[in-house]
N, C-alpha and C positions, 0 to 999 in steps of 0.2 A: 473301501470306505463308502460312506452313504456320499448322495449328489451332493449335499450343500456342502461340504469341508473337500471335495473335489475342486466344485467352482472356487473355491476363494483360494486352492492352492495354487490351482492354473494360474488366477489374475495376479499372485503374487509371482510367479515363475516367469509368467511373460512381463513383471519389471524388470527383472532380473539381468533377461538378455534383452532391453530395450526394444521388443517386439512386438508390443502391445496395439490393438488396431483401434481405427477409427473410433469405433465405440465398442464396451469392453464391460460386459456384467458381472458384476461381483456381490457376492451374497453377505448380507450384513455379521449374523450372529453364527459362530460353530453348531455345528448338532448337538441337540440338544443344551445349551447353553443361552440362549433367548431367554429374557427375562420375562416376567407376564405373560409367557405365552400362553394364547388360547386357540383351539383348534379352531374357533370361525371366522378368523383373522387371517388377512390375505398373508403372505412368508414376503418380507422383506427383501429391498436388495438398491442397491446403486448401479447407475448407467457411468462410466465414465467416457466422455467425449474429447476427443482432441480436435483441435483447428488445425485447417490446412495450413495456416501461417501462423508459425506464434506469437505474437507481439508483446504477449506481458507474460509472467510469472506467479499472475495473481489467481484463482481459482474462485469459481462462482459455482454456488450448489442451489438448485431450484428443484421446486416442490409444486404442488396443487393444492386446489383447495377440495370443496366438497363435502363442509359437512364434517368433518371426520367419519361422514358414514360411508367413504368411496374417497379415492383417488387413484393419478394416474401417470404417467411417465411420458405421456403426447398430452395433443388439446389445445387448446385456445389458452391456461393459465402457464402453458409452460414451454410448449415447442417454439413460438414465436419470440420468447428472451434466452432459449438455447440458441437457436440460429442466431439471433441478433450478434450475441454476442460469441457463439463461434466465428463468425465475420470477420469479426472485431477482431478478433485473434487468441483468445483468451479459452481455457479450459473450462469446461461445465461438467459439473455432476448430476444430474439430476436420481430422483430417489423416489420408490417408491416406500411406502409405509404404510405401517399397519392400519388395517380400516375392515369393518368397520368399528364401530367404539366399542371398546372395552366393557365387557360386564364385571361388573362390581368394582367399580373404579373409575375415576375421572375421564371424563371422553377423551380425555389428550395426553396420558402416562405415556400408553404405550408407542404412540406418534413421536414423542419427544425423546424415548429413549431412541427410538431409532434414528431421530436426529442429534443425537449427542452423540452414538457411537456412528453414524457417517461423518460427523466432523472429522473426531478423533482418526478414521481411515482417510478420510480426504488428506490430513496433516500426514502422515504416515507417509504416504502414497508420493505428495510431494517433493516430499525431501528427497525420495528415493527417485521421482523423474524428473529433479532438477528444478522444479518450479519452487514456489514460494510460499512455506510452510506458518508464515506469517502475513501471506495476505488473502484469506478467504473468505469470500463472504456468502450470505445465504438469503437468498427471496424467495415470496411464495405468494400465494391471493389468497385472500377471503379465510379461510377454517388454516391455508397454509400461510398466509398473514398472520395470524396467531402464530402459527409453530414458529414463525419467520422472528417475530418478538420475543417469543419466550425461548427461543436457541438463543438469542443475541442477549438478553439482558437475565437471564438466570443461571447462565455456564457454570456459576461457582455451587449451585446445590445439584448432586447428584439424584440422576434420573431412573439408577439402577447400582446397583451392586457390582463391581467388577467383574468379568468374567474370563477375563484372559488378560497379558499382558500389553493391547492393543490399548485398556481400559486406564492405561496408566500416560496417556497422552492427554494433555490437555483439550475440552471442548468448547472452549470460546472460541466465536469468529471476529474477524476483524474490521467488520462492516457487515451493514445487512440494508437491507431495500424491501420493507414492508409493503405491497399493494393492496389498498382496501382490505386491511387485517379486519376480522371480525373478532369477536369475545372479549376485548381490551378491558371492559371497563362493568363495574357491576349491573348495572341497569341491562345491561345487553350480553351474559353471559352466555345466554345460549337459544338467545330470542332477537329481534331487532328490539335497539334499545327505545326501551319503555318511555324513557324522558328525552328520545333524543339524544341522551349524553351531557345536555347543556346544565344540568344542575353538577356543578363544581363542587357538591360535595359528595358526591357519587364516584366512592373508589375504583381502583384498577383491580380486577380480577387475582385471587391469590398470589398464582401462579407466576405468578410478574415480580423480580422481585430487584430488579433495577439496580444490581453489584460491580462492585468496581470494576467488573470486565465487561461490564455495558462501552461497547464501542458506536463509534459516527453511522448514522441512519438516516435514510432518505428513505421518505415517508408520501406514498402517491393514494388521493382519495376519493371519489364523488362525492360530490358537498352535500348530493339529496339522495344518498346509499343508505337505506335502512337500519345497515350495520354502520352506525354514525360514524361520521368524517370527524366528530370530536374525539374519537377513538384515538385516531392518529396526531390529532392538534395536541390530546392531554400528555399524548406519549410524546411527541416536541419539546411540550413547554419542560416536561420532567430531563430529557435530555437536557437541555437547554439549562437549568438548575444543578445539575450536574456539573457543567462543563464542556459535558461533548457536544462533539461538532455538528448539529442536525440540520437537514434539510425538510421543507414540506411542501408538497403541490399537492393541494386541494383546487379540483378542478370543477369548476361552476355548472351546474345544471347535468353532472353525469352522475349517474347511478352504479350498483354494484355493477361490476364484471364489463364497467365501460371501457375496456380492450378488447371486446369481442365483437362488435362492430362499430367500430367510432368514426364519426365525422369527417371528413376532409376537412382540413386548415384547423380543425381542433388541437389542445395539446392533447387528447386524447388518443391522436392519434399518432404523434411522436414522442409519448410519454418514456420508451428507450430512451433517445435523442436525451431527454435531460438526465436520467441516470446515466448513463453511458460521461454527460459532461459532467456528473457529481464524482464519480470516479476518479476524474482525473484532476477536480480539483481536492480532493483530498488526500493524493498522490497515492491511489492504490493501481493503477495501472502504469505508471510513470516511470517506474526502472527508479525513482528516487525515495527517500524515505519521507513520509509525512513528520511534519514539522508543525504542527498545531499542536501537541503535545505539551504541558509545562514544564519538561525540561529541557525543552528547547529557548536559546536566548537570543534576540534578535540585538545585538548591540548598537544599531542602527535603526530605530524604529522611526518609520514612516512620518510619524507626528512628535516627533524629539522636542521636549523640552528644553533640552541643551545644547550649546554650538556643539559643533564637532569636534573641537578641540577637546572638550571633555570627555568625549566617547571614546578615543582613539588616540594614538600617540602617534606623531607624525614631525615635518619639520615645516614651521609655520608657513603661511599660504602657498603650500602647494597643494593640498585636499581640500574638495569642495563637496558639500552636498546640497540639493536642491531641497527646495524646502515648501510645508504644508501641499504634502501627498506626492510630491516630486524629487522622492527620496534615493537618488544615485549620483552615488559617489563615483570623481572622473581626480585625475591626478592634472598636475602642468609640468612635471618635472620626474624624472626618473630619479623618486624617494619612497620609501614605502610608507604605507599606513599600517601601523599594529595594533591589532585587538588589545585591548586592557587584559593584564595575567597571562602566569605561565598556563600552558597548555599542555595534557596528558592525557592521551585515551579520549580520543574527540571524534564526532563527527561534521563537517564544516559543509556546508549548504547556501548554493548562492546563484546569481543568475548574472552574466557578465555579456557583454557585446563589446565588438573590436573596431574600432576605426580601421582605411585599409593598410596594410601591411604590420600592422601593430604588434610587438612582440613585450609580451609582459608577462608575471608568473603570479603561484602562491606560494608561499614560503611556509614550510612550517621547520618545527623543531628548533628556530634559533636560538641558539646560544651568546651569538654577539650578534645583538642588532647594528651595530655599526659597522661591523663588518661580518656580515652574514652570506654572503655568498660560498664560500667554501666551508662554513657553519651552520649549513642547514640542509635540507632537502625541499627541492622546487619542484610544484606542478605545474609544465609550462602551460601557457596562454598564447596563443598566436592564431594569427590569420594564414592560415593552409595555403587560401587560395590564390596568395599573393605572390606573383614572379619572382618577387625578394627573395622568397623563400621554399618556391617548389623544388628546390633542386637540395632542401636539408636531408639529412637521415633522417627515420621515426624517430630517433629516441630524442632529438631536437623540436618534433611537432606537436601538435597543441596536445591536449594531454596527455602525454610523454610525463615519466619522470625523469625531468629534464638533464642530457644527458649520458642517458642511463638503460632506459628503457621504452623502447617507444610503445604508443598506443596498439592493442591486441585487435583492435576496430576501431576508422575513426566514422565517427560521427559529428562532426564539426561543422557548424552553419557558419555561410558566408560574411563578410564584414558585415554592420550594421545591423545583424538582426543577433535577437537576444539566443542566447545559452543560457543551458545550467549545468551545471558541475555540482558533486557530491562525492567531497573526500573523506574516508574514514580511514585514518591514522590509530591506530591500535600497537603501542611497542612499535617491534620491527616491521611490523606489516602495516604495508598502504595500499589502498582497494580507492579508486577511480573512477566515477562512473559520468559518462559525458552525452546530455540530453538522451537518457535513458538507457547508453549503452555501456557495457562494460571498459575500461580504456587499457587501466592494470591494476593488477592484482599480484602483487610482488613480496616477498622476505628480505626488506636488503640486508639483513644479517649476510646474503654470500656477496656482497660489494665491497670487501677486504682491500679495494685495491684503488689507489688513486689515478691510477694511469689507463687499466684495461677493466672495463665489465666481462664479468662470467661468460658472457658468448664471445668475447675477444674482441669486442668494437673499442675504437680511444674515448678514453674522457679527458673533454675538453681541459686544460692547464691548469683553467682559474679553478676548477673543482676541484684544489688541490690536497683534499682530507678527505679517506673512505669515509662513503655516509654509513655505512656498517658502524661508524666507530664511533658518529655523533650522539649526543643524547637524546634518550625518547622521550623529552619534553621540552618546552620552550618557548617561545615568539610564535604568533602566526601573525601576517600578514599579507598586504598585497602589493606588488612589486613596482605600481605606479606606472608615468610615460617612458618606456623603454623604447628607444629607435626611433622618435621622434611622430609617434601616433598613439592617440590614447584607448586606453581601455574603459571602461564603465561595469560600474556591478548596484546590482539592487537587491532585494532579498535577501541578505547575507540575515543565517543562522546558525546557532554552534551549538552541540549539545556533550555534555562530559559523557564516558560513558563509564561503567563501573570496573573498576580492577582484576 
């Protein structure tokens, strides 16, 4: 067979056996199946990179700029946020694409198709090495600033015609990081813009067309970049009108391509440093799910209108919460607090710290909140590192299903400093995940048995009813001052998820 359907069968064979190296090329389109192909057009292709340490699951695909008359896979717009963030620990793709522009057709088709179908392989790709086919995102500068916008906010209009069944994977990403995009806005389609940008009534470029798979965007510009910094302010305020979650750093007295020698003590010059922190406040590198979404409920919110007795069912003055911005909730009494409504196919989201030796849980599934303990299934809460309790089994330690099963890794901080926990309850299965790391991942459908768990450890007495047999809906709550040390939680968010 010809080279190009060699290379992309190779890259697909070495996922196969997990063998894949450092960096790893792979050719975008089959032979002969390239859309718009034009013979003066460079042949596409993706780099893929792995990090010496993994740290996230999330995948970052970067581009260049140039014009769309040129681009490149090194350089100043792209090696320096691959390493960044290889560092960091995270996977990068980088890409090159077709250049230079398209005769008889928009300077930017054939660049976009070839970023809609590396999306769609990026996704592919993940799922098969384990990472995270749901959190990708995509940067680029200047001409790849444009691609960088118009991959993130146009994924729902196709860029090409299917060409295989690769084409049948969805191509939005799930965050994107625009640097000094150029073409944004009509004044400055394919020139620095004429007005600056600053006449408001100076549309967004066709090509843009801002569809409900427009995901959160951090947006980095020089305030005096010929390819206006309004670019990216109009493309904010329109996120912003939306809903999604944007970010923007427009940086004072830099010009285009102000990463290419910037300042000492500038942000220009740790302009990484704030993406790298936007990442992880909109929990794309965190091991947890973002929870800025609208169907997430915060039943606790920070500026509460109403006492808490309203919010939560509890037994009077034992729950407290602090108040105006001081929103964490601490128990005085080994009682629970329960979320309002029964609870099915959820996922629960929360940040919690331990006083020392504190041993408290989360309850879900109950059936009798008054006597819940042998009616429900618990994710325990405890202080690890307390003599009380170094000498427990796993399936007794902090997020353990309490018990039953202990933690697969813990990653559990010390008393007094904050956690988060992210339960997702689904049916029979409960997935765990404690300050980013996995905890368990379990079926208790095979926990038949009230006496001995599946590996043959006891369950403790009071657990006197297989949770196999309990119901998968119920009560959730939190288990309060157990052991005579309190817990704390803040952030608490729940989201239903679909049947």
């Amino acid at each position: 067979m010809k080279r190009k359907i060699v290379a992309l069968s190779v890259a697909f064979a070495a996922v196969a056996f997990g063998a894949f190296a450092q960096s790893e090329k792979i050719m975008l389109w089959p032979e002969g199946k390239m859309p718009s192909a034009q013979a003066h057009q460079r042949v596409p292709y993706m780099m893929w990179h792995v990090p010496k340490k993994l740290t996230t699951k999330a995948i970052l695909i970067a581009v260049s700029g140039g014009g769309y008359n040129g681009n490149g896979i090194e350089g100043f717009e792209v090696s320096p946020m691959r390493d960044y963030m290889l560092e960091k620990g995270m996977t990068v793709v980088t890409m090159l694409y077709r250049t230079p522009r398209p005769k008889g057709m928009a300077k930017h088709v054939t660049a976009w198709q070839d970023a809609q179908r590396t999306v769609r392989l990026a996704r592919k790709l993940a799922k098969e090495r384990g990472l995270d086919p749901d959190s990708i995102g995509f940067t680029g500068c200047s001409a790849g600033g444009h691609l960088t916008v118009m991959t993130a906010v146009s994924s729902l209009t196709p860029a090409y015609e299917p060409v295989d069944e690769i084409d049948a994977i969805p191509c939005n990403v799930n965050w994107a990081i625009p640097v000094y995009p150029a073409y944004l806005l009509a004044d400055g389609a394919d020139q620095y813009n004429t007005k600056k940008g600053n006449d408001l009534a100076t549309e967004f470029v066709p090509e843009l067309s801002f569809d409900a798979a427009t995901p959160p965007m951090c947006f980095f510009h020089g305030d005096v970049d010929g390819w206006s910094a309004m670019g990216s302010v109009r493309a904010y305020h329109k996120l912003r009108t939306m809903g999604v979650p944007a970010e923007l750093h427009a940086l004072a007295l830099e010009e285009h391509c102000f990463q290419s020698n910037p300042r000492s003590g500038t942000p220009a010059a740790i302009w990484k440093d704030f993406a790298w922190a936007w990442l992880v406040s909109i929990d794309a590198v965190t091991g947890h799910p973002a929870t800025w979404g609208k169907d997430w409920i915060a039943p606790f919110p920070i500026w509460a209108d109403k006492p808490l007795a309203q919010l939560a069912d509890f037994e009077p003055g034992v729950w407290r919460q602090g108040d105006w911005g001081n929103a964490v909730l601490t128990a005085d009494k080994d009682s629970p607090l329960w979320l309002k409504g029964d609870w099915e196919n959820f996922v629960l989201d929360f940040e919690y710290k331990l006083d020392p030796a504190a041993n408290s849980g989360v309850i879900l599934y109950a059936s009798d909140v008054k006597n819940w303990i042998p009616n429900s299934v618990e994710v325990q809460l405890l202080d690890d590192f307390a003599d009380k309790w170094k000498d427990d089994p796993p399936r007794l330690k902090n997020g353990s299903l309490y018990g039953h099963l202990g933690p697969a890794t813990s990653a559990s901080k010390p008393s007094g400093e904050w956690n988060r926990m992210t339960i997702r309850a689904e049916g029979k299965r409960i997935r765990v995940v404690v300050n980013g790391v996995l905890s368990v991942d379990e079926d208790i459908s095979k926990y038949t048995s009230a006496k001995t768990n599946p590996d043959g450890t006891p369950i403790p007495p009071w657990l006197s009813r297989p949770i196999a047999d309990l119901p998968t809906h119920g009560a959730v709550g939190f288990q309060g001052k157990h052991g005579g040390a309190r817990p704390y939680f803040r952030n608490v968010k729940i989201k239903k998820l679909s049947k």
